[in-house]
N, CA, C and O of each residue as an XYZ file, in Angstrom:
752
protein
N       0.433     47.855     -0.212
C       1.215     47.127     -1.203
C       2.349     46.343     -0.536
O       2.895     45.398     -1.106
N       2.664     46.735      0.612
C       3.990     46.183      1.274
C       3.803     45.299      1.742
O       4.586     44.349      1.709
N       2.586     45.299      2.404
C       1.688     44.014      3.301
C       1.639     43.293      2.275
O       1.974     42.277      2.885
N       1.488     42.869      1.049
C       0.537     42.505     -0.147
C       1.976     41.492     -0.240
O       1.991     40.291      0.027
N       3.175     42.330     -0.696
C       4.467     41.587     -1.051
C       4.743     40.557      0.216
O       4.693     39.327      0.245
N       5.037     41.471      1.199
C       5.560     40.511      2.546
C       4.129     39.083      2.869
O       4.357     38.039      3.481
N       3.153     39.359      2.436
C       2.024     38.064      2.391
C       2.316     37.254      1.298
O       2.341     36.045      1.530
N       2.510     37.572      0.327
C       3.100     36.714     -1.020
C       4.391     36.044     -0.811
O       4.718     34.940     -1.246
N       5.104     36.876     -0.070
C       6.748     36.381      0.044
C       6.495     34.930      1.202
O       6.924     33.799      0.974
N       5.958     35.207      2.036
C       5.437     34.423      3.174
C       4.521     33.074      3.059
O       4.249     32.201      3.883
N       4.216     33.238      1.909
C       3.234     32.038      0.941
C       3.800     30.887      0.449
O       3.705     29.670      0.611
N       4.791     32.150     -0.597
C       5.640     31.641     -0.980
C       6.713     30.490     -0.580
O       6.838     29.423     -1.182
N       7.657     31.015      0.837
C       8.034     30.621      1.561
C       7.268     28.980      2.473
O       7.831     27.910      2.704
N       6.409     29.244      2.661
C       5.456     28.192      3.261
C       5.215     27.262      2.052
O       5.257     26.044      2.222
N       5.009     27.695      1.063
C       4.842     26.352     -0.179
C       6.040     25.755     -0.117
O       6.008     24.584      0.260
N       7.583     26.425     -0.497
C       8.949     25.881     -0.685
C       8.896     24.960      0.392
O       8.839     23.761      0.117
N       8.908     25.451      1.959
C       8.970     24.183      2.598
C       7.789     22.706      2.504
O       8.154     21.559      2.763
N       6.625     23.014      2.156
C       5.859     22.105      2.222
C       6.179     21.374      1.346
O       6.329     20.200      1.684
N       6.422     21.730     -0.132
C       6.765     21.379     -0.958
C       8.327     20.320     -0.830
O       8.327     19.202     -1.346
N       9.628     20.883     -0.057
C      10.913     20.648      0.032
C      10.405     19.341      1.174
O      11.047     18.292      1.104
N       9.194     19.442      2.259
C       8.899     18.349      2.533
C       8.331     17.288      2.353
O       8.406     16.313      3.100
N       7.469     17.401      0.964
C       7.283     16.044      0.635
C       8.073     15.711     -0.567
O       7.886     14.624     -1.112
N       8.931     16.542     -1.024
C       9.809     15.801     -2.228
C      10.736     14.826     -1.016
O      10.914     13.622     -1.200
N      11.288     15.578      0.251
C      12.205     15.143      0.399
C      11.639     13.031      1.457
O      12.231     11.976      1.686
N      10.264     13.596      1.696
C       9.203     12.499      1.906
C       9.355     11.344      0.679
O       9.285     10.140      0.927
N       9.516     11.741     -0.318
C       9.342     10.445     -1.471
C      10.576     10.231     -1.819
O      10.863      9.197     -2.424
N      11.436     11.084     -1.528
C      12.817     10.412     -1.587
C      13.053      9.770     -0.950
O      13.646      8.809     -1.442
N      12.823      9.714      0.606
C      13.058      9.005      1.332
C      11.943      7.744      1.226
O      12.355      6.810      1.914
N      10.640      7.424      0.567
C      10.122      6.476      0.098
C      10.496      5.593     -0.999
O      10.003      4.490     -1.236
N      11.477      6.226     -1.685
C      11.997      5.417     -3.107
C      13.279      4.960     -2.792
O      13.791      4.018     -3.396
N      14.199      5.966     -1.286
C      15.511      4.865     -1.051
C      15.352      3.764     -0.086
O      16.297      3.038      0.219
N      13.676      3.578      0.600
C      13.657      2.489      1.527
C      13.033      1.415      0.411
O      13.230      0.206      0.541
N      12.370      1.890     -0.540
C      11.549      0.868     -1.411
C      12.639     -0.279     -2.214
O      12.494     -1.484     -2.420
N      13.743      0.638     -2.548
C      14.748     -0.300     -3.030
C      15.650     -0.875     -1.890
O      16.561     -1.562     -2.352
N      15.647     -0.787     -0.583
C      16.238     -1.081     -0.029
C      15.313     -2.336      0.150
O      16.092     -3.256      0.401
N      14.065     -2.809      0.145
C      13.280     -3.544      0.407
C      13.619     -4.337     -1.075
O      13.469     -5.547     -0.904
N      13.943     -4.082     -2.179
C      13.885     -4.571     -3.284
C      15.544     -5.404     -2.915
O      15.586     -6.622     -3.085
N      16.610     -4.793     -2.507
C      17.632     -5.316     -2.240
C      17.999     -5.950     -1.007
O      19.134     -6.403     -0.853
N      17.139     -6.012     -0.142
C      16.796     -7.154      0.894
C      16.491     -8.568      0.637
O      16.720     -9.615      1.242
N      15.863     -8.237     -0.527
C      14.608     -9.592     -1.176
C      15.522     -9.951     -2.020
O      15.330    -11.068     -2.501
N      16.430     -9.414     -2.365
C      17.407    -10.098     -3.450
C      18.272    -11.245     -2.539
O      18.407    -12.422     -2.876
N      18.814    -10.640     -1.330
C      19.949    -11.407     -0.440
C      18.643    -12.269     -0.185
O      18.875    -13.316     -0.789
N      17.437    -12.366      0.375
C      17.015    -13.483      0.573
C      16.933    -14.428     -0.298
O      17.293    -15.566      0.003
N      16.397    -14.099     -1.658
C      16.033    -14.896     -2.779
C      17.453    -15.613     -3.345
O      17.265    -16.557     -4.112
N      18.499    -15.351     -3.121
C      20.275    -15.463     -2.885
C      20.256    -16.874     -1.877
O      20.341    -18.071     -2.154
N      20.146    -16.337     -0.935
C      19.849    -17.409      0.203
C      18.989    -18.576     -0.204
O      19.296    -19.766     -0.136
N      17.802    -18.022     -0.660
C      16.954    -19.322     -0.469
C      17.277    -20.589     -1.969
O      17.240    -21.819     -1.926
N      17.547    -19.761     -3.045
C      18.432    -20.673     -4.237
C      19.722    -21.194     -3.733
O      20.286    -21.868     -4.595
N      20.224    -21.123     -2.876
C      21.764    -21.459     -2.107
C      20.973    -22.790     -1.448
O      21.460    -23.912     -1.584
N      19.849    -22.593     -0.800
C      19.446    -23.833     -0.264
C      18.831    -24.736     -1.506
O      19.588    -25.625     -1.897
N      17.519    -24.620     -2.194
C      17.082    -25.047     -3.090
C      18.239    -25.461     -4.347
O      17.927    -26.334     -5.157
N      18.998    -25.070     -4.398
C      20.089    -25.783     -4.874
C      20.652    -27.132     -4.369
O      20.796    -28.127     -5.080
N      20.991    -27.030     -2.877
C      21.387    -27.985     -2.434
C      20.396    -29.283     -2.459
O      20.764    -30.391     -2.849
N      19.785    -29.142     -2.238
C      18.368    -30.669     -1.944
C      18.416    -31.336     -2.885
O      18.192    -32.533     -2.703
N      18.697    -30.905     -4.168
C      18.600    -32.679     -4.765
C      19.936    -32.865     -4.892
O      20.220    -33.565     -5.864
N      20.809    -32.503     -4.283
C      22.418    -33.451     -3.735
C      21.484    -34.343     -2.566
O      21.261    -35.547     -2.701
N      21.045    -33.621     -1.542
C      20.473    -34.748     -0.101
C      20.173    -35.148     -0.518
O      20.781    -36.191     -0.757
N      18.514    -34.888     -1.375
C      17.363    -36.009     -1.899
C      18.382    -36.971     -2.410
O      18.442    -38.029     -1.782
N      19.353    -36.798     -3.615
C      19.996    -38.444     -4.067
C      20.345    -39.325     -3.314
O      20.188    -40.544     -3.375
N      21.155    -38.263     -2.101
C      22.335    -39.284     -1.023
C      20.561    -40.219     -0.489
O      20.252    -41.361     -0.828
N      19.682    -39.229      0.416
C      19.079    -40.291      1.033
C      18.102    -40.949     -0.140
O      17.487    -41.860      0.414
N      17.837    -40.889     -1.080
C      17.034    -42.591     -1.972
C      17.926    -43.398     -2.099
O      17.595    -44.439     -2.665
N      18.883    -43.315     -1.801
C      20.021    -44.319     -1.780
C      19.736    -45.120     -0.569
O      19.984    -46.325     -0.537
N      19.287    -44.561      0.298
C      18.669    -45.672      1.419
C      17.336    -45.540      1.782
O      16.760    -45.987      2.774
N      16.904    -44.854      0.838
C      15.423    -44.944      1.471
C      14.270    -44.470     -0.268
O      13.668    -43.443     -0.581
N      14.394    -45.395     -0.747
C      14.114    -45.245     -1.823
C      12.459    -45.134     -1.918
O      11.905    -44.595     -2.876
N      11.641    -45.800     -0.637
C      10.509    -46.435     -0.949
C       9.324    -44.931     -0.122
O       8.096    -44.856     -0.134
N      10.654    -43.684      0.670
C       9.729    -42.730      0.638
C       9.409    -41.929     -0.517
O       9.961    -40.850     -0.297
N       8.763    -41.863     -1.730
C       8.581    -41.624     -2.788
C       7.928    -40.299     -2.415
O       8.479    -39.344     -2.963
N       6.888    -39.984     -1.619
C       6.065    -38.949     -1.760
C       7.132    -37.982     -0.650
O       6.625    -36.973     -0.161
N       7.923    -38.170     -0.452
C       8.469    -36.935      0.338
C       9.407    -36.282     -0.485
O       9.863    -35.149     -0.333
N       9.753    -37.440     -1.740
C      11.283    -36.878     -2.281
C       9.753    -35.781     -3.658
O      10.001    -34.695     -4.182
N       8.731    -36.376     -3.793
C       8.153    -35.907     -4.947
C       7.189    -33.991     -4.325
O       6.832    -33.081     -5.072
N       7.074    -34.064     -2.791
C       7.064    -33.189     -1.839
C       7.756    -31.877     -2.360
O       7.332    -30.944     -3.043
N       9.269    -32.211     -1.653
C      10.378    -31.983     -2.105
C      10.531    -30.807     -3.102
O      10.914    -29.649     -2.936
N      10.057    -31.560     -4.308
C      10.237    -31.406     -5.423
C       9.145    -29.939     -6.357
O       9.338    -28.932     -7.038
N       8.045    -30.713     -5.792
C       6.987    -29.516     -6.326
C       7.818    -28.375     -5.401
O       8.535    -27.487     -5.861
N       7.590    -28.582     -4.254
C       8.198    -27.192     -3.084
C       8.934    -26.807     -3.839
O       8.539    -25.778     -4.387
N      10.549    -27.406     -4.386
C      11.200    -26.504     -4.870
C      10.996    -25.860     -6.419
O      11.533    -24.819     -6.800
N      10.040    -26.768     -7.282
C       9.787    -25.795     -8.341
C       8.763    -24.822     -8.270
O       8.520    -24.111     -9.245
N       7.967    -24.698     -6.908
C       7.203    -23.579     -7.163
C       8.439    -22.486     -6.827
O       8.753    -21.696     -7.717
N       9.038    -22.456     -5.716
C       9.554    -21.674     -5.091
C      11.005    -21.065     -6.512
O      11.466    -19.927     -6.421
N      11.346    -21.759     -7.326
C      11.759    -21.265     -8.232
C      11.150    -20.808     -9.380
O      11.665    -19.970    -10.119
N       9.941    -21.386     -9.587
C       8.772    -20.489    -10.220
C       8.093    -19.147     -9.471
O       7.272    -18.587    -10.198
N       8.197    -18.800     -8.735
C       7.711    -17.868     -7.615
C       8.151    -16.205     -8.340
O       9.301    -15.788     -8.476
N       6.885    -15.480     -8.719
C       7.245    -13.918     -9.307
C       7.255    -12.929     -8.228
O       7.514    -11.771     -8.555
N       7.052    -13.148     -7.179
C       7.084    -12.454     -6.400
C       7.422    -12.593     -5.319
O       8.019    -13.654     -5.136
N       7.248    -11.653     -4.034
C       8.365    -12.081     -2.433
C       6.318    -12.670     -2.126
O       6.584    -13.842     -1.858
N       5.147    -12.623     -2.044
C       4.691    -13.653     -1.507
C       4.422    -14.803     -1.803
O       4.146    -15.704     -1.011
N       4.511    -14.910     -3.651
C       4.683    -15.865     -3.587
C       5.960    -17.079     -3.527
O       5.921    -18.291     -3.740
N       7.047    -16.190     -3.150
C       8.184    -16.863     -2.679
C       8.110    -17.315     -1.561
O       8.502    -18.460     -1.335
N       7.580    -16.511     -0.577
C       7.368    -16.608      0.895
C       6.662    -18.369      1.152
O       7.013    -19.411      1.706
N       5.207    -17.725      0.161
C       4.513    -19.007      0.323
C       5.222    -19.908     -0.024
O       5.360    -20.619      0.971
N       6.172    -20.628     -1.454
C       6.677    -21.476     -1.215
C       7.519    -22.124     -0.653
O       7.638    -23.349     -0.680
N       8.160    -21.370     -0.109
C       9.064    -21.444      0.355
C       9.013    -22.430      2.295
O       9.563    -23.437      2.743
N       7.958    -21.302      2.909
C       7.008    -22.388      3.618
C       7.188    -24.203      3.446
O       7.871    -25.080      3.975
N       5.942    -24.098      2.184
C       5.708    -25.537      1.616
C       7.570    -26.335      1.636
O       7.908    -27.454      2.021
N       8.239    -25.443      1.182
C       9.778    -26.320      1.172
C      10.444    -26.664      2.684
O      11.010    -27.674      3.103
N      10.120    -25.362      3.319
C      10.238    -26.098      5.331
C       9.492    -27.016      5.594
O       9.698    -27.793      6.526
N       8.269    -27.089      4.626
C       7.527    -28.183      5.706
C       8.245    -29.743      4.850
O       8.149    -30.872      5.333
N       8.753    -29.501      3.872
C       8.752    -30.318      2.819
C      10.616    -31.022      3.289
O      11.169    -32.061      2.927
N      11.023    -30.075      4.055
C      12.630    -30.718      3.982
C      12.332    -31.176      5.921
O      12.852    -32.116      6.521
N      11.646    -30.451      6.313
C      11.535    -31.277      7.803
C      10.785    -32.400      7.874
O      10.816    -33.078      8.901
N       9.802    -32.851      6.511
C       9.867    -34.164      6.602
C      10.793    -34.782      6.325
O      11.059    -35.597      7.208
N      11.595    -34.808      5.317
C      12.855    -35.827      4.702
C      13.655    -35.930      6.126
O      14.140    -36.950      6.617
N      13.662    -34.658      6.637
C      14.879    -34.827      8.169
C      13.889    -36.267      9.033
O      14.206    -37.440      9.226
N      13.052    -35.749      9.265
C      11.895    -37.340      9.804
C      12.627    -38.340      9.278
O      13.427    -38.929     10.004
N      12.481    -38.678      7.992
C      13.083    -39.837      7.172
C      14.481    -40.295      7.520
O      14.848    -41.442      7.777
N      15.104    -39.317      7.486
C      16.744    -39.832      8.156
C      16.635    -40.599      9.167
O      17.103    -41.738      9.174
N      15.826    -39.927     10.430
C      15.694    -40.647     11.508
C      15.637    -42.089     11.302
O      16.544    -42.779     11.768
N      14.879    -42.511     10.795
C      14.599    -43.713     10.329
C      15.212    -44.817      9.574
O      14.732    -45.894      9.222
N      16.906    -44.078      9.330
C      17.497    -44.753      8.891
C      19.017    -44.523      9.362
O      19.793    -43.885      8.651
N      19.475    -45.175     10.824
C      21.002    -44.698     11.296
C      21.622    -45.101     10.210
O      20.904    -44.286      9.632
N      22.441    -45.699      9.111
C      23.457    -45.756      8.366
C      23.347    -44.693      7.536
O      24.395    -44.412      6.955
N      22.463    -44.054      7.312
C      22.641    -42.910      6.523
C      23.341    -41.506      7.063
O      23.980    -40.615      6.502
N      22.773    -41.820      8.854
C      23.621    -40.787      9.088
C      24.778    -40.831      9.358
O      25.443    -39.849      9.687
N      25.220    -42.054      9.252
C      26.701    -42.205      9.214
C      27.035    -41.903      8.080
O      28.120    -41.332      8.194
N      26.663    -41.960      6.748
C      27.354    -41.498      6.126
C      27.970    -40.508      5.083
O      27.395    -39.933      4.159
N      28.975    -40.464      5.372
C      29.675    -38.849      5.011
C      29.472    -37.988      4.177
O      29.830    -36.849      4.474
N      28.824    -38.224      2.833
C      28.599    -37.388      1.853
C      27.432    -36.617      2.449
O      27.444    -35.386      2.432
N      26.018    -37.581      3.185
C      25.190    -36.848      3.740
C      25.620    -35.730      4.589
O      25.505    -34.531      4.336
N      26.158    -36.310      5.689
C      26.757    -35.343      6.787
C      27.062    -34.214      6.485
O      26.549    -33.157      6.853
N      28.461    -34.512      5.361
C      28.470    -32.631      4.641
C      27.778    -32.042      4.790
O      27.576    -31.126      5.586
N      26.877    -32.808      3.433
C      25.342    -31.931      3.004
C      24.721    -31.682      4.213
O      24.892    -30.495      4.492
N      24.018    -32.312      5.135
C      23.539    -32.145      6.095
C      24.320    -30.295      6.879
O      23.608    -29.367      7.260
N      25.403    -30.302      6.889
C      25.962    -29.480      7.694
C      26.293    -28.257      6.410
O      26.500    -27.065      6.638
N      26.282    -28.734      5.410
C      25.784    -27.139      4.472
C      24.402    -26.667      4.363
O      24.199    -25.453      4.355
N      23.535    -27.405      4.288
C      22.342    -27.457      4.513
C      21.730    -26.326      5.734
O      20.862    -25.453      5.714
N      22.766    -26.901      6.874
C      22.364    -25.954      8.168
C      23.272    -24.700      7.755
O      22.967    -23.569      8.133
N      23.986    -24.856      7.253
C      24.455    -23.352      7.531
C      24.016    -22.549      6.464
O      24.023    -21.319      6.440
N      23.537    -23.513      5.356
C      23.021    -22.340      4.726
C      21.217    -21.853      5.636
O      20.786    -20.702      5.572
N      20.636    -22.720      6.208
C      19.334    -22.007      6.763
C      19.710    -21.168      7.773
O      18.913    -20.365      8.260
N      20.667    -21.255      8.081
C      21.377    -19.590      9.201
C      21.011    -18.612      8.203
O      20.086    -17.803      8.279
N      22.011    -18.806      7.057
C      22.124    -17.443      5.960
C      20.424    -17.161      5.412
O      19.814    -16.183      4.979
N      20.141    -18.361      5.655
C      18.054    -17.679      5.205
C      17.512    -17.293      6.298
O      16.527    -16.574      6.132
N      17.853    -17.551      7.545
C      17.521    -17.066      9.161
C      17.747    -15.431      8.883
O      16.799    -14.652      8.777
N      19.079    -15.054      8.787
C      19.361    -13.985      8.776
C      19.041    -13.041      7.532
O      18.724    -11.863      7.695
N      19.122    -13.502      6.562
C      18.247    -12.720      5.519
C      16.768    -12.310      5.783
O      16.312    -11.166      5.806
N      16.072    -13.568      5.991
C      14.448    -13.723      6.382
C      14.226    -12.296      7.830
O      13.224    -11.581      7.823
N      15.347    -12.143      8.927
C      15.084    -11.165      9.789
C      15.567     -9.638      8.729
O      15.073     -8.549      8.437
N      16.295    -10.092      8.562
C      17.323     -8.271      7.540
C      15.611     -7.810      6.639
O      15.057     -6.711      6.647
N      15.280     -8.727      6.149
C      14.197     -8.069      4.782
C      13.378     -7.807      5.851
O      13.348     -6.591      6.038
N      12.488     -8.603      6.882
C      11.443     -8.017      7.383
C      11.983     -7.155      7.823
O      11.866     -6.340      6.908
N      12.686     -6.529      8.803
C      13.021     -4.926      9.469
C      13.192     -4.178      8.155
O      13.038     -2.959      8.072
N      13.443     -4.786      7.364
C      13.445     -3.897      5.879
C      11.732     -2.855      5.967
O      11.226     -1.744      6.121
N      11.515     -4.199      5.743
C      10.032     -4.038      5.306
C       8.685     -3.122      6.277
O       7.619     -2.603      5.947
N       9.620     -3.320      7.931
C       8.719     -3.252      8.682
C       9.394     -1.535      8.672
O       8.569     -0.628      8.781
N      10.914     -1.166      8.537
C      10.990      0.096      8.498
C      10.509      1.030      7.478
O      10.615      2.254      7.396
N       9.925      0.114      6.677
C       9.174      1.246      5.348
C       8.154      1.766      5.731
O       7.928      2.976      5.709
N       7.223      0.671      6.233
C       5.539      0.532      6.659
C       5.459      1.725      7.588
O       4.704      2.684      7.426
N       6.498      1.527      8.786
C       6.677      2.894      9.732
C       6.652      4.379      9.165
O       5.907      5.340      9.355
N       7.989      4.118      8.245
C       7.923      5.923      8.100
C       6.473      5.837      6.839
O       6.003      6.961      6.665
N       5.791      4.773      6.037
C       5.147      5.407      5.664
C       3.637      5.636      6.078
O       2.793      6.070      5.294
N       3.408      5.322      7.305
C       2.807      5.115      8.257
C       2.405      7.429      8.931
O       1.446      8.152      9.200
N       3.903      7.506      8.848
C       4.159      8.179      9.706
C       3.800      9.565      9.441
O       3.965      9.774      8.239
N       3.323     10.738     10.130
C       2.881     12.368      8.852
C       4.040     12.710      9.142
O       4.667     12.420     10.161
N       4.467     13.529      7.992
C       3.128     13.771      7.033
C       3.946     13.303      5.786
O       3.869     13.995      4.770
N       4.945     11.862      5.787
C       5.454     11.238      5.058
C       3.657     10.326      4.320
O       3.479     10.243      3.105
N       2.667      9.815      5.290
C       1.812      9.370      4.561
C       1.246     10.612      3.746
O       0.710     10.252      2.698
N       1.231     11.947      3.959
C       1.140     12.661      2.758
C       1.386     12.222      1.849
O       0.576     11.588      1.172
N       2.701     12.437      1.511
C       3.834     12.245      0.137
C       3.157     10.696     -0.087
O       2.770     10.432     -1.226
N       3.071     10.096      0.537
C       2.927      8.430      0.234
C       1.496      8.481     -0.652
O       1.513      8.176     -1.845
N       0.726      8.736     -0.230
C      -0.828      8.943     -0.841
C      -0.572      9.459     -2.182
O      -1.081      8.977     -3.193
N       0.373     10.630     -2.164
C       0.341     12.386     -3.787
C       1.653     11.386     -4.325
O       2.476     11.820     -5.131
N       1.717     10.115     -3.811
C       3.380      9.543     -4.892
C       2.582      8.417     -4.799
O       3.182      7.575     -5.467
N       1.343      7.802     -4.253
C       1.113      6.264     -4.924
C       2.247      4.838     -3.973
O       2.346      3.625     -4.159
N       2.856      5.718     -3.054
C       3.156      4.275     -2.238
C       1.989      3.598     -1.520
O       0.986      3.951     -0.899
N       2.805      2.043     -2.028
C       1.424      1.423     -0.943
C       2.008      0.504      0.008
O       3.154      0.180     -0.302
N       1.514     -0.076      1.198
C       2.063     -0.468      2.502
C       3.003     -1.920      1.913
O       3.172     -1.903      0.693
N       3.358     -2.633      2.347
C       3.961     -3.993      1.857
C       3.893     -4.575      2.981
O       3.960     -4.176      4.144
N       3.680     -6.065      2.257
C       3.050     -6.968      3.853
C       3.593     -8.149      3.444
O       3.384     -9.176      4.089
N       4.629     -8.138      1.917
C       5.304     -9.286      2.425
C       6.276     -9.673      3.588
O       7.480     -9.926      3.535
N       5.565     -9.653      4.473
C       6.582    -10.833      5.069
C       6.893    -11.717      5.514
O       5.947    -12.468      5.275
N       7.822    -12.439      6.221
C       8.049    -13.303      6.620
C       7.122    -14.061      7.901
O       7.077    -13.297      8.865
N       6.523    -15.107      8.101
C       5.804    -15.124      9.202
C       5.825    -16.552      9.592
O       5.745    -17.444      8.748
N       5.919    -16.753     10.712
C       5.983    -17.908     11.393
C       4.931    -19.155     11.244
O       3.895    -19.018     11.895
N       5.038    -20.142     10.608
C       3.613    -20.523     10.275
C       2.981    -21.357     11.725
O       3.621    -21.977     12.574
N       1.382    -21.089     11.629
C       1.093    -21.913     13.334
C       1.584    -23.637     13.344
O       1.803    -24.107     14.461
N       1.689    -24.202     12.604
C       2.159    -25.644     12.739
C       3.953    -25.298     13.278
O       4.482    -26.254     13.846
N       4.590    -24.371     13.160
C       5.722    -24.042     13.726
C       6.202    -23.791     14.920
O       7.275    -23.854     15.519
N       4.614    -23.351     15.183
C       4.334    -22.932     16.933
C       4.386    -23.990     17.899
O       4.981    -23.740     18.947
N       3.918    -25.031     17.758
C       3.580    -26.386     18.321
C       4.554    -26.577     18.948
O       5.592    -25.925     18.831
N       4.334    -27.684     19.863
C       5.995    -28.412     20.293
C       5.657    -29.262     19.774
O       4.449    -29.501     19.787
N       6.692    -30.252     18.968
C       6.685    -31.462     18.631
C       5.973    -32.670     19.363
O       6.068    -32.807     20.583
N       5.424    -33.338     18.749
C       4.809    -34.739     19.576
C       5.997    -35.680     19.804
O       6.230    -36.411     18.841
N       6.725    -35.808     20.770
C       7.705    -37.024     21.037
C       6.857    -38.287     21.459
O       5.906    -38.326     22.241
N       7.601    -39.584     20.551
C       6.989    -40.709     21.495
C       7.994    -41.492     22.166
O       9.012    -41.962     21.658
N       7.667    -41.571     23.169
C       8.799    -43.000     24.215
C       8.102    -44.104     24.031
O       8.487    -45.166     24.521
């Protein structure tokens, strides 16, 4: 009978911890999940800080360059998907389309020195950059977000708890697109 108790007590014991380790497994899955949820906020922060700004530029430059029509209309879809966007990929994705969409208009400047002389652009121009720092640095903060979730839930016997709680991996992220990779074509 003594054996019987001290085997029960010992069971017992072995469930509490298994148990105390995967509660304490999904806790620690539900404070990185919102930490990933409040990553994506400072980005989505960031990236309306920029998408805000562009149709101040877009006006300044049709003021001298009225006749690129399809870059300012570019532009434009880019930024209403990306404010239509329900989610971080499909934010991601538009967001893309809006880099590729504002490094053409920067093309366009080229093409016109009095514009960069002048001053209202310039501002903009130089809020512009500092706000793509603040999306630089958001865009790195969320992925280590993201990439420190994937790890621990990656990891045993946290993918236990992850499987018996229904987490699933997250792969939004941020990614370099291959036309980014390139070096530019210069011509002399």
């Amino acid at each position: 009978m003594k054996i019987l108790l001290v085997l029960v007590g010992v069971l017992l014991l072995v469930g509490f911890m298994v148990g105390g380790s995967l509660i304490s497994a999904r806790n620690e899955l539900v404070a990185q999940s919102e930490a990933i949820n409040g990553s994506w906020a400072q980005v989505d922060v960031a990236l309306q800080r920029r998408a805000d700004l562009i149709p101040n530029l877009v006006e300044t430059v049709k003021g001298f360059a009225a006749q690129e029509k399809t870059v300012f209309a570019d532009l434009a879809n880019a930024r209403a998907a990306l404010s239509g966007a329900r989610n971080p990929q499909e934010a991601i994705q538009a967001n893309a389309r809006l880099d590729s969409a504002l490094s053409r208009l920067l093309v366009v400047v080229e093409n016109y020195p009095q514009l960069r002389s002048n001053e209202n652009f310039l501002r903009l121009q130089d809020e512009l950059a500092g706000t793509e720092n603040r999306v630089a640095v958001e865009r790195r903060k969320y992925n280590e977000t993201v990439q420190k979730y994937n790890t621990y839930l990656q990891q045993f016997p946290n993918n236990l708890a992850a499987s018996l709680f229904n987490f699933q991996r997250n792969d939004a992220y941020f990614k370099t697109e291959d036309a980014a990779r390139a070096a530019p074509k210069v011509k002399f």
